[in-house]
N, C-alpha and C positions, 0 to 999 in steps of 0.2 A: 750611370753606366755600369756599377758596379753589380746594381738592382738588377738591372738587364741580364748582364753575366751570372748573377746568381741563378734566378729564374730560367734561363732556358740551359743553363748547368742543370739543376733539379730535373727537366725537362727528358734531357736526351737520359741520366741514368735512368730516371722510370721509365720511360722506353727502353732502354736497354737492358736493364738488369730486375726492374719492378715487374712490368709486364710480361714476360715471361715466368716471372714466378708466379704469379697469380692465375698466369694462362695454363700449366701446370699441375704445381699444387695444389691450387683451389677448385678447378674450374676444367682438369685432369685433358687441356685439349694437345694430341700429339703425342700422347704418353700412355704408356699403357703401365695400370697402375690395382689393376685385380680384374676378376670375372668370377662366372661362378659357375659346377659341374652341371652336366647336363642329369649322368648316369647317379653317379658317384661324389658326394663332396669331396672338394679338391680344394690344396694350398700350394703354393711355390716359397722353396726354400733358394734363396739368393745370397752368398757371397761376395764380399767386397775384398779388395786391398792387396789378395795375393796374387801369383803365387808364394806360399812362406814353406821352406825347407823342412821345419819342425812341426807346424799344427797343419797345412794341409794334405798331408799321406795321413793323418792322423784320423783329419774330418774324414774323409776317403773313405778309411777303414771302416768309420760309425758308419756311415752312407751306408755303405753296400751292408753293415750285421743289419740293419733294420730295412736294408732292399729299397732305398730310397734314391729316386733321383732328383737334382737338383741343378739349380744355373750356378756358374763363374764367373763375376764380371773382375777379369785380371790384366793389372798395368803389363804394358809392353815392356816397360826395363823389366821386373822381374819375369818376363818370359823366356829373355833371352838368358837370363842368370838359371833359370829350374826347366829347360826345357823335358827332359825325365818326366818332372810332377804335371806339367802341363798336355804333355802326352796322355799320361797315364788318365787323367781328369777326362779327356776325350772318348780313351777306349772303354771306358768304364760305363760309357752312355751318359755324361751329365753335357748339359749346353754351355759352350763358352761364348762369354761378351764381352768387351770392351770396357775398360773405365781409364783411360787414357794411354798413353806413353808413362808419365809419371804421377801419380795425387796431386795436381797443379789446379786449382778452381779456372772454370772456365771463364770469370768475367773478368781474367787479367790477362785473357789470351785475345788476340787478335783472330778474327775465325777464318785466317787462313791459314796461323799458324795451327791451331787448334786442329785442322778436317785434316794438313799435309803431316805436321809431326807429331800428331798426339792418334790419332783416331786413324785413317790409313795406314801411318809406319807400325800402328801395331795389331793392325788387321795383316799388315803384310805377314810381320812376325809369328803370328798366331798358324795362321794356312800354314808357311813353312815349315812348320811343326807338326799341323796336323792334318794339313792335306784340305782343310774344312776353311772356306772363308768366314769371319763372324758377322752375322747381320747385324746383332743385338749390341744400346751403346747404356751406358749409364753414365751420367758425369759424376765427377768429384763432388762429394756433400750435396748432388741433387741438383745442382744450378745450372743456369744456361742461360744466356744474351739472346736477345731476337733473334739473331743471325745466326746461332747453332740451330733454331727451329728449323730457319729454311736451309743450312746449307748442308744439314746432316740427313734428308729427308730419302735418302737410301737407306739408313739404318732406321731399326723401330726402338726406340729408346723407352727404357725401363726404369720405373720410380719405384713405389713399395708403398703398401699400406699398413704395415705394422712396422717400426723399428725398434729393437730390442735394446739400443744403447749399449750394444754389449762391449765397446772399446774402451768403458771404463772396465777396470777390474772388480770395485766394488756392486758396481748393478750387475754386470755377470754374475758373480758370486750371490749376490744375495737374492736380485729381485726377476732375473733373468727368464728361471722357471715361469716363476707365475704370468710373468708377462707373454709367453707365448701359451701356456696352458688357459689362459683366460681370455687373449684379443685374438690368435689366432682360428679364425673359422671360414667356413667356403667362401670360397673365392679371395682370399689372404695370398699378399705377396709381403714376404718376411727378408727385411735386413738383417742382416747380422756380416760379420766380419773372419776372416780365417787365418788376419795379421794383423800384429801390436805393433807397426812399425810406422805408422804413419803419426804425422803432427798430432797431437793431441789425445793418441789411445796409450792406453799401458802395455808393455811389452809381454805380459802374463795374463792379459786379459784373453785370447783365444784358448786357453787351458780352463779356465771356468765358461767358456762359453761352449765346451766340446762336451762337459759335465751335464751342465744345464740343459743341453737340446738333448743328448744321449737317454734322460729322463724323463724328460717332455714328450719325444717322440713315443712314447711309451705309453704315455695317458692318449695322447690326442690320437694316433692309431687304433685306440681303442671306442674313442667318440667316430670312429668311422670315418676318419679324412684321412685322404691320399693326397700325398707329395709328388708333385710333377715337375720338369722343366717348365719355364715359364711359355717356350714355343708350345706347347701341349697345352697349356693353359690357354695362349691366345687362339687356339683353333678352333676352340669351343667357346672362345667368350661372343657373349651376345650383341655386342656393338658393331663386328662385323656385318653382322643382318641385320644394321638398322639404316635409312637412307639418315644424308650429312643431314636433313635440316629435325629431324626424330632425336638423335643423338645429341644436338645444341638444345633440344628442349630439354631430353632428360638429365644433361648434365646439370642446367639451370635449376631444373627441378629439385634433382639429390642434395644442390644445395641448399635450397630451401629449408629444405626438409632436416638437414642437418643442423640449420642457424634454427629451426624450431623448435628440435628437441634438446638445444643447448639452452637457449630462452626460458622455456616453460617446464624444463626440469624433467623433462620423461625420461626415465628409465627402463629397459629392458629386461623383460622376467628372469632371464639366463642370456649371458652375453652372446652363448658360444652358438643361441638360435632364436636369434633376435625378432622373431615375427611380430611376439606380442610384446607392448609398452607400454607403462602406466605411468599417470601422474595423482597426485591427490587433489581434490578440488572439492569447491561445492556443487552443488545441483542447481543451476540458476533458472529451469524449466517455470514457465507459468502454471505450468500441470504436472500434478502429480504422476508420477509411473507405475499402474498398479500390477505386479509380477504374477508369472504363475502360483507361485507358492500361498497368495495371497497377502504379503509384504507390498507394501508403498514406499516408494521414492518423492519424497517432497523437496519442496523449496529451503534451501540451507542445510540438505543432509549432507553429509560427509560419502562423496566416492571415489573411485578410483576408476577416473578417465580411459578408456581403452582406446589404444591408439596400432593399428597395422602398422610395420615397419615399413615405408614404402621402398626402399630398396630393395629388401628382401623380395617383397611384392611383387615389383619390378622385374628380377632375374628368376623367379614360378613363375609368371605368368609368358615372359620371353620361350621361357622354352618348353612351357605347356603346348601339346597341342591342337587342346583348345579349351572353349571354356568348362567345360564338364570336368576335365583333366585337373585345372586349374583350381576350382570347388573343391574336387576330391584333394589336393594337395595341402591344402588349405584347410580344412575340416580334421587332417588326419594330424596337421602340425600341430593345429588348436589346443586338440585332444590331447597330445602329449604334454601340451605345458599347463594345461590347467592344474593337475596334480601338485605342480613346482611353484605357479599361482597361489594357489589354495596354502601351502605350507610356507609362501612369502608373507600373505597376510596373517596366518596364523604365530608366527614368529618377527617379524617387524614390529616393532613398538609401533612406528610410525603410521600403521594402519590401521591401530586400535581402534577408533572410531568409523570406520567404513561403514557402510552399510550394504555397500552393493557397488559391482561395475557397470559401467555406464558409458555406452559410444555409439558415433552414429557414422553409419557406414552404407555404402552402394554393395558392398558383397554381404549380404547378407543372409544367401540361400544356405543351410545345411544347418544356423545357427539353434534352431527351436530343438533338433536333437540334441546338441549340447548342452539344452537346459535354459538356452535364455527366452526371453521373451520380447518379442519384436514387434512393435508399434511402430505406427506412421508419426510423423514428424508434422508437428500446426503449423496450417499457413501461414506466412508473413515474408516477411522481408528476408529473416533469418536462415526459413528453409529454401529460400532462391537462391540466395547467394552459396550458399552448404550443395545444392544440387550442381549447381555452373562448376565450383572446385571439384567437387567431385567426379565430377563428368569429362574435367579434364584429368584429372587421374588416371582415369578410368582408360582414355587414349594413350595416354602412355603406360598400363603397366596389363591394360589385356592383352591375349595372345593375339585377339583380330581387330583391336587396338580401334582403328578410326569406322569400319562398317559395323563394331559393334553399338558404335551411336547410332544408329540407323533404325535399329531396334525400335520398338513399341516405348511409348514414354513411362510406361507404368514400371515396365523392366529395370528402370536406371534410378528410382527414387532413392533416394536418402531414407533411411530406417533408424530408428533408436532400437539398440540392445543393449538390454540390461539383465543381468542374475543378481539376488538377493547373497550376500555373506553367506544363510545359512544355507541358502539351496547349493553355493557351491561348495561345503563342508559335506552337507547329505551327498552331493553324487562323486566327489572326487575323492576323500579321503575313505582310506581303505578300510 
């Protein structure tokens, strides 16, 4: 009996509390949780926790010296305690949203208490204030029960892809900067906090977090990202224009894709433009690869795997329009990181031994100007299976996605490219 109870115990909280985290967090479904510019690289700066008397007029002030707009997601109690600051947050042009009545987690709320006294009473609260209903919810520490999914599904509820951890006082202060100077880039939806007042944060810590962005914004303004509300953001994100069963595949996908550059160790040339990614490996080819420069790739050289970001991919090629568009975007980003390439392996220990990059890819048009050299891939087993993944890539991250299978078969082959070490010293270093 006890067995029993244990067992369908376990049962109903994975249902309840598992599977919505994983529906979410992992698997991002219900939640909007980044995009990426169409025009202009874009990020969303998000706030938690207040409104706070002393740090947010303070954030406020940064906002607007750097002309920035960003979202509030602010408890109902302190609305009714700062209505002044929450006003002011309104006329100012930043978007207000919801994070409860009080910092309560939702999986100890019952979700009628949760929709009537947490999330309504302080939608009521909010409009009273500022005339403006809020659509947008974010829960407490990010969590939610099955039943916040269905029964909040008038609000569009907002998670984050980068958090700053800045409610400690020590990572604000010390590591703060770097973490948004380094993770956040297009399409980045940034936590951070604008009060020390909740369980677990230091009560000094939005004083080094007001420092730290005040700096930041400074570099990354000048990498060319714009800070929007997160409405602004969702208007342009690409999932809109994808139908519901497009969207289940690419979600499925990015994770993939995710669990396989944590696996096999690829890293990204520059975080901040992640297109291109390498790993170190051997050359496991039956055949040698003989390059322009007249250099060979054999069996057991030392290369470094080129590998497309496919997300990145993914959001050029969504709002390419079309593939020509696409080529060129993709040719011109190459271009720019090969430079930063070239001076990775020139300065890595780790890539001492290289000899050459080496990837095999379906987009492979524009590549011979940049110096590689592009060869057909040997029949076998190897290049079927490489052509079928590929080809489903290919529907999910072209602009015309499924007619572009349609195409001529020769059009969609699987390619080897590869450049020699030196030949990318002779053309990229200055």
């Amino acid at each position: 009996m006890r067995e029993r109870l244990f067992f369908w115990g376990t049962v109903i909280i994975a249902v309840y509390a598992l599977l919505p985290w994983v529906l979410t967090r992992v698997f991002g479904f219900g939640v909007f949780r980044g995009s990426v510019g169409k025009v202009r690289p874009h990020a969303a700066l998000t706030f938690d926790d207040g409104p706070d008397p002393e740090f947010t007029p303070k954030l406020l002030d940064l906002l607007a010296k750097h002309q920035v707009k960003a979202t509030f997601f602010i408890l109902g109690s302190k609305a009714e305690q700062h209505k002044e600051i929450v006003q002011r947050i309104h006329q100012e042009g930043h978007l207000i949203g919801i994070h409860n009545y009080s910092h309560f987690m939702n999986w100890l709320l019952a979700p009628w208490v949760l929709r009537r006294k947490h999330v309504e009473r302080s939608a009521d609260i909010i409009e009273s204030i500022t005339g403006t209903r809020p659509a947008f919810y974010r829960p407490p520490w990010g969590v939610m029960s099955v039943f916040d999914l269905l029964s909040l599904k008038s609000y569009k509820i907002v998670l984050w892809s980068v958090m700053g951890k800045d409610w400690r006082s020590r990572i604000a202060r010390s590591k703060l900067y770097a973490i948004l100077t380094e993770r956040v880039t297009d399409g980045s939806v940034v936590l951070l906090h604008d009060s020390g007042e909740t369980i677990g944060a230091d009560s000094d810590a939005p004083a080094h977090m007001l420092k730290a962005l005040d700096e930041a914004l400074v570099e990354l303004h000048g990498k060319g990202l714009k800070f929007v509300r997160v409405d602004e953001m969702m208007n342009s994100s690409v999932s809109g224009r994808l139908s519901a069963a497009k969207q289940i595949l690419v979600t499925v996908w990015m994770f993939w894709e995710r669990l396989f550059l944590t696996l096999f160790r690829v890293k990204p040339i520059n975080s901040a433009n992640p297109l291109l990614k390498l790993r170190i490996t051997e050359y496991r080819g039956k055949h040698p690869i003989t390059l322009s420069d007249g250099e060979e790739i054999k069996k057991g050289d030392q290369v470094a795997e080129l590998h497309l970001d496919n997300y990145t991919l993914f959001r050029l090629g969504t709002d390419a329009k079309n593939a020509v568009q696409l080529a060129t975007l993709l040719i011109r980003r190459t271009q720019t990181l090969l430079p930063e390439l070239v001076k990775l392996l020139e300065t890595d220990p780790e890539y001492a031994n290289v000899k050459g990059l080496y990837g095999i890819t379906i987009v492979h048009r524009g590549t011979k100007q940049l110096g590689f050299t592009v060869q057909d891939l040997p029949d076998g087993m190897f290049t079927a299976l490489t052509r079928i993944y590929l080809r489903i890539l290919m529907y999910i991250v072209h602009p015309s996605g499924k007619d572009r299978l349609k195409l001529k078969s020769e059009l969609l082959e699987p390619k080897i490219v590869a450049i020699s070490i030196n030949a990318l010293r002779n053309r990229y270093i200055a």
